[in-house]
PDB file with SEQRES, HELIX, SHEET and CRYST1 records, atoms N, CA, C and O in Angstrom:
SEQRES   1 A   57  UNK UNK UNK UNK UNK UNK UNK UNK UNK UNK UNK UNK UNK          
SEQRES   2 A   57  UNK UNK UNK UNK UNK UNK UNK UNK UNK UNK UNK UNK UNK          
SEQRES   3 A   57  UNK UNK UNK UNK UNK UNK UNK UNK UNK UNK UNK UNK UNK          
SEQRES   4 A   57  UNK UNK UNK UNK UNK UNK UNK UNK UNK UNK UNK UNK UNK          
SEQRES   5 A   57  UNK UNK UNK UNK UNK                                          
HELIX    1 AA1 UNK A    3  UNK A   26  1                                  24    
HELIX    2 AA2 UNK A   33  UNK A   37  1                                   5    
HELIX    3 AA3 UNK A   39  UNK A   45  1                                   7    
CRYST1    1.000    1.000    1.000  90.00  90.00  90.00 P 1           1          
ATOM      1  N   UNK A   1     104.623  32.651  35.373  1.00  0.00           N  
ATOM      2  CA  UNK A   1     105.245  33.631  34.499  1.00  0.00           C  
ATOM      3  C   UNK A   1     104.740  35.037  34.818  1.00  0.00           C  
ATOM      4  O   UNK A   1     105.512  35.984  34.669  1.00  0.00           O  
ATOM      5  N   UNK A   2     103.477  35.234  35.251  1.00  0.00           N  
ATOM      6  CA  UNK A   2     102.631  36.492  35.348  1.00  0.00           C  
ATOM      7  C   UNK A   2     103.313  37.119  36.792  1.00  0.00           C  
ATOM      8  O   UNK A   2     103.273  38.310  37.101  1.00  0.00           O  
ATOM      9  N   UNK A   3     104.017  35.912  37.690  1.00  0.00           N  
ATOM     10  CA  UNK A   3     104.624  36.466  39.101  1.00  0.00           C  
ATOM     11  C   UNK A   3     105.746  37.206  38.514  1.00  0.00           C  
ATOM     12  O   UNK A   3     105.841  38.386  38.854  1.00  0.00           O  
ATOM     13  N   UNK A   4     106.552  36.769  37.754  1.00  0.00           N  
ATOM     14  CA  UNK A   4     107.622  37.219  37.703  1.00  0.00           C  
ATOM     15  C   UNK A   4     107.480  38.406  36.657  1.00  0.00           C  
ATOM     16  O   UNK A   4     108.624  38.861  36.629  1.00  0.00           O  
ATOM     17  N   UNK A   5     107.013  38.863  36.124  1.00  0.00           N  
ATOM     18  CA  UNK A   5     106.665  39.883  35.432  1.00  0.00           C  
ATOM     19  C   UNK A   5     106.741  41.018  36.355  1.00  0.00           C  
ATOM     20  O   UNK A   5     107.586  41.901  36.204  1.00  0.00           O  
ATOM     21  N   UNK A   6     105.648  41.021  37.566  1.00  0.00           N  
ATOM     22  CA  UNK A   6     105.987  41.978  38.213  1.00  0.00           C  
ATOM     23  C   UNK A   6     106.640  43.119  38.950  1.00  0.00           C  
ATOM     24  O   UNK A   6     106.448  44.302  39.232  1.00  0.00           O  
ATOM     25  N   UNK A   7     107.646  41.994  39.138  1.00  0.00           N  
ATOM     26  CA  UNK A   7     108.739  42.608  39.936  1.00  0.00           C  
ATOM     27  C   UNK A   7     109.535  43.551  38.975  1.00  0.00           C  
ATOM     28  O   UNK A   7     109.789  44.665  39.433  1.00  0.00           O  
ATOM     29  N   UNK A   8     110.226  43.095  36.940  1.00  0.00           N  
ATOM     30  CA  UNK A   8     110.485  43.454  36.609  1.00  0.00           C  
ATOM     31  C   UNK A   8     109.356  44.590  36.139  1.00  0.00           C  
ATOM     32  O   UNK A   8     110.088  45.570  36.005  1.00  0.00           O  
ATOM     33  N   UNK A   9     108.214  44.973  35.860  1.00  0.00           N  
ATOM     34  CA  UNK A   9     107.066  45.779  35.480  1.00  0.00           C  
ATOM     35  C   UNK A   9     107.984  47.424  37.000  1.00  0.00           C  
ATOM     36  O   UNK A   9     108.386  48.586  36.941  1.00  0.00           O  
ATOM     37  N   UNK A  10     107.830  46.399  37.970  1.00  0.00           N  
ATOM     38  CA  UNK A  10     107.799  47.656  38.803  1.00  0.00           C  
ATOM     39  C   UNK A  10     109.753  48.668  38.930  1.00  0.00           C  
ATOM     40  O   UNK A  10     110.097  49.815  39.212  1.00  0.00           O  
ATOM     41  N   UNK A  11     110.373  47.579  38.594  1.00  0.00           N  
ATOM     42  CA  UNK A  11     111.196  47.779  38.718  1.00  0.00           C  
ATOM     43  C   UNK A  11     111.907  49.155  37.582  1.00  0.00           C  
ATOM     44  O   UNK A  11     112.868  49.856  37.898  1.00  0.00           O  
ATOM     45  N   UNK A  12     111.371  49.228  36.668  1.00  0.00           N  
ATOM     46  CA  UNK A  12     111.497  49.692  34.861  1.00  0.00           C  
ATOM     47  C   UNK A  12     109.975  50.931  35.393  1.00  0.00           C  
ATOM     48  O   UNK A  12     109.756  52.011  34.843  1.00  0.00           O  
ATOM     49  N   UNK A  13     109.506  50.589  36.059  1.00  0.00           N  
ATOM     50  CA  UNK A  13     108.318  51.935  36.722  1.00  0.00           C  
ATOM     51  C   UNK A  13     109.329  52.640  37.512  1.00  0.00           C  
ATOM     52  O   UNK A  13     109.594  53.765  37.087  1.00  0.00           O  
ATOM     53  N   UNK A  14     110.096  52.170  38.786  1.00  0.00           N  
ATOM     54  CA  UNK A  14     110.825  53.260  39.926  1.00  0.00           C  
ATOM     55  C   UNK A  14     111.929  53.283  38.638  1.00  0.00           C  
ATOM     56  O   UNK A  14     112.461  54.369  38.406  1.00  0.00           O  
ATOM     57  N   UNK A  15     112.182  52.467  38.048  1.00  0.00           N  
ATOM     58  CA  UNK A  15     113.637  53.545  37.406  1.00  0.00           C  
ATOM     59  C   UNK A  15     113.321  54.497  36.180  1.00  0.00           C  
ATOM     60  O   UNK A  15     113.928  55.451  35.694  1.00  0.00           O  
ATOM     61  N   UNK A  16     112.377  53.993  35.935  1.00  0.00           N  
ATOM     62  CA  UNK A  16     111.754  55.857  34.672  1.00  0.00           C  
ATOM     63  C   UNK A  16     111.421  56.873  35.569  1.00  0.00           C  
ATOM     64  O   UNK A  16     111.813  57.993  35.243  1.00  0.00           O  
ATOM     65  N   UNK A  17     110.624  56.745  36.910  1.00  0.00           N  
ATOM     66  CA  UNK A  17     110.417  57.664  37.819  1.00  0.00           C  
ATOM     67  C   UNK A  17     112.030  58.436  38.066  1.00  0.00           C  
ATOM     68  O   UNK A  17     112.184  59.602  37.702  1.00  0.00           O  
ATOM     69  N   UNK A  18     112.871  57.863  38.539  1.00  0.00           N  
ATOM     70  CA  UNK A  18     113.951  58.399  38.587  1.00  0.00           C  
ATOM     71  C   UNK A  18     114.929  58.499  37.690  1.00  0.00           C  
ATOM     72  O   UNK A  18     116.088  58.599  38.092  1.00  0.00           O  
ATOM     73  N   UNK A  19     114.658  58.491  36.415  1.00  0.00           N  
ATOM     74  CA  UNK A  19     115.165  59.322  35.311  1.00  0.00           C  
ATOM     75  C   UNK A  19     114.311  60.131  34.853  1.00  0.00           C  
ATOM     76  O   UNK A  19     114.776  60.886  33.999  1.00  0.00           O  
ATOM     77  N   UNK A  20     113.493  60.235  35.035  1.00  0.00           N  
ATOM     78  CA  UNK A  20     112.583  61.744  34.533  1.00  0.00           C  
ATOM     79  C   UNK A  20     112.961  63.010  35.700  1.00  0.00           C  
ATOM     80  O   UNK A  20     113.165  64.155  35.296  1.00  0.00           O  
ATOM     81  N   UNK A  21     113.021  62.695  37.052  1.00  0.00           N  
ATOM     82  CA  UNK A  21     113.215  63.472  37.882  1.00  0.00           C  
ATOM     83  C   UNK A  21     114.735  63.894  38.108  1.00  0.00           C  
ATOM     84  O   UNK A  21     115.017  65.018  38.523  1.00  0.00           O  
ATOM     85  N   UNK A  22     115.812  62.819  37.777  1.00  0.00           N  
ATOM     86  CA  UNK A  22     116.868  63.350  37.452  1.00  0.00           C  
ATOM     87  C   UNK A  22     117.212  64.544  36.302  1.00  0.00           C  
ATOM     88  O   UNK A  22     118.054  65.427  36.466  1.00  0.00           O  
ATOM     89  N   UNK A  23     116.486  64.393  35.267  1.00  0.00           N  
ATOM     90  CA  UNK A  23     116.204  65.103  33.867  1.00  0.00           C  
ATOM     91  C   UNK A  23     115.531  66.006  34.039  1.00  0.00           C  
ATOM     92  O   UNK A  23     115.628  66.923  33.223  1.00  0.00           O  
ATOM     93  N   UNK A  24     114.801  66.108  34.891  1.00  0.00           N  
ATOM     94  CA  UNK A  24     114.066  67.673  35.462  1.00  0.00           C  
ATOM     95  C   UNK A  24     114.754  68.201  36.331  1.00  0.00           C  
ATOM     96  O   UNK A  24     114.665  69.429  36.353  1.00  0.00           O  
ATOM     97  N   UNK A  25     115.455  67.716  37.112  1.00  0.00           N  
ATOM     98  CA  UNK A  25     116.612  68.406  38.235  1.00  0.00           C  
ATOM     99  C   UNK A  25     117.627  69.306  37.345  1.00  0.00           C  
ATOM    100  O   UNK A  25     117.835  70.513  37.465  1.00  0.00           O  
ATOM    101  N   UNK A  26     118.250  68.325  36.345  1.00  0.00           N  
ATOM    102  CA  UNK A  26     119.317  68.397  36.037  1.00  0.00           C  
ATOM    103  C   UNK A  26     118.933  69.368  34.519  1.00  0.00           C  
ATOM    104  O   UNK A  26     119.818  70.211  34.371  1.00  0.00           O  
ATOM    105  N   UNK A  27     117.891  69.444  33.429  1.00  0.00           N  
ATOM    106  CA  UNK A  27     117.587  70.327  32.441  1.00  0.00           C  
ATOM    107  C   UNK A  27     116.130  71.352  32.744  1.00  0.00           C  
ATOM    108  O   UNK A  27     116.001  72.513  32.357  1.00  0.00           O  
ATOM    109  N   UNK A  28     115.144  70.565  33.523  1.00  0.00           N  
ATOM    110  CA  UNK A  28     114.498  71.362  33.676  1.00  0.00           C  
ATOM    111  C   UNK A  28     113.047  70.480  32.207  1.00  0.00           C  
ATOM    112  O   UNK A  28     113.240  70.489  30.991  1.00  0.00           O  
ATOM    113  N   UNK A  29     112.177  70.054  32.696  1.00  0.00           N  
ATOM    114  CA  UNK A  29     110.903  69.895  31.411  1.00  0.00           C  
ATOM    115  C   UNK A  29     110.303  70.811  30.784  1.00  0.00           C  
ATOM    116  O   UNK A  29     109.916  70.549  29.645  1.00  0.00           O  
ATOM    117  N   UNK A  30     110.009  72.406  31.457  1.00  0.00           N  
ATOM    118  CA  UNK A  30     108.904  73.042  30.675  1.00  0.00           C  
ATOM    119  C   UNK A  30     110.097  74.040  30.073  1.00  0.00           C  
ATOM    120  O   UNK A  30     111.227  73.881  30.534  1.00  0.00           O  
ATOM    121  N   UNK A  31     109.900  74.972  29.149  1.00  0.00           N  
ATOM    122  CA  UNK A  31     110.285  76.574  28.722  1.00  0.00           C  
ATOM    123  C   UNK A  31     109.369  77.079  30.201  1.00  0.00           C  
ATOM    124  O   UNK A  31     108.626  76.710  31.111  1.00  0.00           O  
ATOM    125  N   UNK A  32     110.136  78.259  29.558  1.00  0.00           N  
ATOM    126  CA  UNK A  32     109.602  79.888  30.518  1.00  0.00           C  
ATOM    127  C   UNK A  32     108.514  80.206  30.524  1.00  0.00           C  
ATOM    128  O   UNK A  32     108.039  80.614  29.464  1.00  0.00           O  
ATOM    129  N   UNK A  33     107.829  80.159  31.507  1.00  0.00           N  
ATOM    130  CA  UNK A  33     106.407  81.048  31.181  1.00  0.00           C  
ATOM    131  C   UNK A  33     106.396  82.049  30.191  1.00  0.00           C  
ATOM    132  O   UNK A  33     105.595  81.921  29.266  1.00  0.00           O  
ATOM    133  N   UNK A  34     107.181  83.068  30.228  1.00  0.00           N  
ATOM    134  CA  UNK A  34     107.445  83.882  28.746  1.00  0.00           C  
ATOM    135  C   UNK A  34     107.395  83.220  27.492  1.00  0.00           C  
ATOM    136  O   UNK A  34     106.420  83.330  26.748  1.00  0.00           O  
ATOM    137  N   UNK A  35     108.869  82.216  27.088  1.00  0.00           N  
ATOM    138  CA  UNK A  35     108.914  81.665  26.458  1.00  0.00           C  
ATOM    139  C   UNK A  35     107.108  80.573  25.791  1.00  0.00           C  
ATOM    140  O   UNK A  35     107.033  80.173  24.629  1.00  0.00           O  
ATOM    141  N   UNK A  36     106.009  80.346  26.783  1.00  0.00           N  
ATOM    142  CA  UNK A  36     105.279  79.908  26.801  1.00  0.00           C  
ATOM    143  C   UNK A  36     104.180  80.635  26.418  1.00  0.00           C  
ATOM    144  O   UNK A  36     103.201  80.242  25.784  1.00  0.00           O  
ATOM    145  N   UNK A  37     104.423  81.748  26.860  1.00  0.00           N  
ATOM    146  CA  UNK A  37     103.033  82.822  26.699  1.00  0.00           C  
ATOM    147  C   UNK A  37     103.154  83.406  25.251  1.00  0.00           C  
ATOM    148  O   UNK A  37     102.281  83.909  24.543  1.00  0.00           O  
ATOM    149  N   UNK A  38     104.834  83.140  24.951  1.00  0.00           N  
ATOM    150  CA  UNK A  38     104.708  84.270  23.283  1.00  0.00           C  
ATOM    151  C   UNK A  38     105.100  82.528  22.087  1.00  0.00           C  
ATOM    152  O   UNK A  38     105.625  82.452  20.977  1.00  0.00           O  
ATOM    153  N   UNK A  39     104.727  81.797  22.704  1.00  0.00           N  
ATOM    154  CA  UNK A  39     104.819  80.277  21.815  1.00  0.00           C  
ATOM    155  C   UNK A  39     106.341  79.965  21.815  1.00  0.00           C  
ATOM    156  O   UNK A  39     107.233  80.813  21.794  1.00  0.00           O  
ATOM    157  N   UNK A  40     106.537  78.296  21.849  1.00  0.00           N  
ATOM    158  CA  UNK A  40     107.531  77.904  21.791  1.00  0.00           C  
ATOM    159  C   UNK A  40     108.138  77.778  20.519  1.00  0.00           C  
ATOM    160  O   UNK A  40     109.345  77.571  20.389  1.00  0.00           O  
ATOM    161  N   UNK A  41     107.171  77.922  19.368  1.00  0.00           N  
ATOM    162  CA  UNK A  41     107.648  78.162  17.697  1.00  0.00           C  
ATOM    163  C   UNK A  41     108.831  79.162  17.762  1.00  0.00           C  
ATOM    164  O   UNK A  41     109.873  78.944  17.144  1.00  0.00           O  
ATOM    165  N   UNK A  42     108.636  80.314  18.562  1.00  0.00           N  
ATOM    166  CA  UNK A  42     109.095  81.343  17.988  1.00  0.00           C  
ATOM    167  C   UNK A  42     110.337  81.430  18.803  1.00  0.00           C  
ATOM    168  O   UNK A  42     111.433  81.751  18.343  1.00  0.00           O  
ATOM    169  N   UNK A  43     110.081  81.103  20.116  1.00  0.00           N  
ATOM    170  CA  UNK A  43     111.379  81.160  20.942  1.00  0.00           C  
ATOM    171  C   UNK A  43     112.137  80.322  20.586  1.00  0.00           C  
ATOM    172  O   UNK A  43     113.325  80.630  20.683  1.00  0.00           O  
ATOM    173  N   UNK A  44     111.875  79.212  20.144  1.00  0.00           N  
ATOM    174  CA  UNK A  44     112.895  78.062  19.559  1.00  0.00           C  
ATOM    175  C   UNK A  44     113.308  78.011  18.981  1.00  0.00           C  
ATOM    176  O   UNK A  44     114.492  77.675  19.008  1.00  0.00           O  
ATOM    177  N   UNK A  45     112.346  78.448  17.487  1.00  0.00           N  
ATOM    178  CA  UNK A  45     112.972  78.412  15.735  1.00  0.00           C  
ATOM    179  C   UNK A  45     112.754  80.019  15.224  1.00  0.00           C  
ATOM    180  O   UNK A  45     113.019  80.302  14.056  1.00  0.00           O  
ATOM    181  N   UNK A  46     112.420  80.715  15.857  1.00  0.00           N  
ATOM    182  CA  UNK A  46     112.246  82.396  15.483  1.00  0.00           C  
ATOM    183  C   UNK A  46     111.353  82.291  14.499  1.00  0.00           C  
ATOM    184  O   UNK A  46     111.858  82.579  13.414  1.00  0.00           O  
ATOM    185  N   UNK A  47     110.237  81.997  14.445  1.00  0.00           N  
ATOM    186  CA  UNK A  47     109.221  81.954  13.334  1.00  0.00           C  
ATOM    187  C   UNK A  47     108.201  81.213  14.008  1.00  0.00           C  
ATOM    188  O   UNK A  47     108.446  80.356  14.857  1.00  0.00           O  
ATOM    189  N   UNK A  48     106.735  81.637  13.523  1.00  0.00           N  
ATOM    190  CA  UNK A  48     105.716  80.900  13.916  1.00  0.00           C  
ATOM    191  C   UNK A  48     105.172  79.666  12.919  1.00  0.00           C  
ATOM    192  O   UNK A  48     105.190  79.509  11.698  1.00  0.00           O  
ATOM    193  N   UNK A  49     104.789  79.046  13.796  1.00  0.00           N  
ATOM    194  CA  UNK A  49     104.759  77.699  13.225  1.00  0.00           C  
ATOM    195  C   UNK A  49     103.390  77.614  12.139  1.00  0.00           C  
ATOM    196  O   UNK A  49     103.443  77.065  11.038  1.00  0.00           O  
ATOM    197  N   UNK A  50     102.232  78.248  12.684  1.00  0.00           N  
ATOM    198  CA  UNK A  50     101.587  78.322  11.429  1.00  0.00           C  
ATOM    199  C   UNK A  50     101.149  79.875  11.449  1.00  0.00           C  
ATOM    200  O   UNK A  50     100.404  80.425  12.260  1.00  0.00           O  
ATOM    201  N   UNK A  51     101.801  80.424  10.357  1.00  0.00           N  
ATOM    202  CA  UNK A  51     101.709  82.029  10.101  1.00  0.00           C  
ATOM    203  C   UNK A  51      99.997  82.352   9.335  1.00  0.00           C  
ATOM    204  O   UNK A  51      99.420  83.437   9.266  1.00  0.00           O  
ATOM    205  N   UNK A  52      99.613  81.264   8.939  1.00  0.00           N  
ATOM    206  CA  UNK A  52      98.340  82.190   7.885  1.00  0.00           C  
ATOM    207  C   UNK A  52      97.225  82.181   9.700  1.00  0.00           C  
ATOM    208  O   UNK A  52      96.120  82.724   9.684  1.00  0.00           O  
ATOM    209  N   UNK A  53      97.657  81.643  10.781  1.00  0.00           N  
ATOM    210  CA  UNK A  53      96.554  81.704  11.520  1.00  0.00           C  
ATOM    211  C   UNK A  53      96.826  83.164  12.449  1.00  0.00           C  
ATOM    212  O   UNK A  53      96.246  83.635  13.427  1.00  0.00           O  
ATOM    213  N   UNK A  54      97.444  83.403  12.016  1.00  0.00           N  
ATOM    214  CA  UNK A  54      98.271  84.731  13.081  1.00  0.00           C  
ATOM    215  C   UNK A  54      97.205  85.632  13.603  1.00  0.00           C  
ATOM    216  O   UNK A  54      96.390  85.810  12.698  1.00  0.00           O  
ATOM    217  N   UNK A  55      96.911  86.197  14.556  1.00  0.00           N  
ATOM    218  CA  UNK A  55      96.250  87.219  14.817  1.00  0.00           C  
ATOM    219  C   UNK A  55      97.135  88.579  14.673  1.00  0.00           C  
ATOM    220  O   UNK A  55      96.777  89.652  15.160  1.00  0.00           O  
ATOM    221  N   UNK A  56      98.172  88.417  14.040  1.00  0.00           N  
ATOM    222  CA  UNK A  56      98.737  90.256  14.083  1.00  0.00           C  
ATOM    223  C   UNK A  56      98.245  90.362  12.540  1.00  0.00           C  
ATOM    224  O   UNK A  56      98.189  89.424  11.745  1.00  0.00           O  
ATOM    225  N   UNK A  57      97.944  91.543  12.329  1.00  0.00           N  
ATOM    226  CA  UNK A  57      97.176  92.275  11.186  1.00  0.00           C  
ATOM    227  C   UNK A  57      98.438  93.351  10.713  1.00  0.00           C  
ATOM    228  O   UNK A  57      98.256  94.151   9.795  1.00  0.00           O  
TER     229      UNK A  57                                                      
END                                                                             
């Protein structure tokens, strides 16, 4: 039983490999470095996600 496991184990491994890389071809995984540097709270939902920690004064 433990033989045959394998083949399906690896098989469900190369095909998530090639749906993640299709999905990064095709949308892209990260935001913008911009988008990254000023938080994804704000670029996403226009508001920061936790405001009492804010450093603007």
């Amino acid at each position: 039983m433990v033989k045959s496991l394998r083949p399906m184990t690896a098989d469900g491994c190369h095909l998530s490999l090639v749906v993640w890389w299709l999905l990064k071809l095709l949308f892209g995984l990260r935001i913008s470095a911009e988008d990254e540097y000023q938080g994804a709270d704000i670029s996403e939902c226009g508001m920061e996600a936790y405001p009492e920690f804010s450093n603007k004064a």
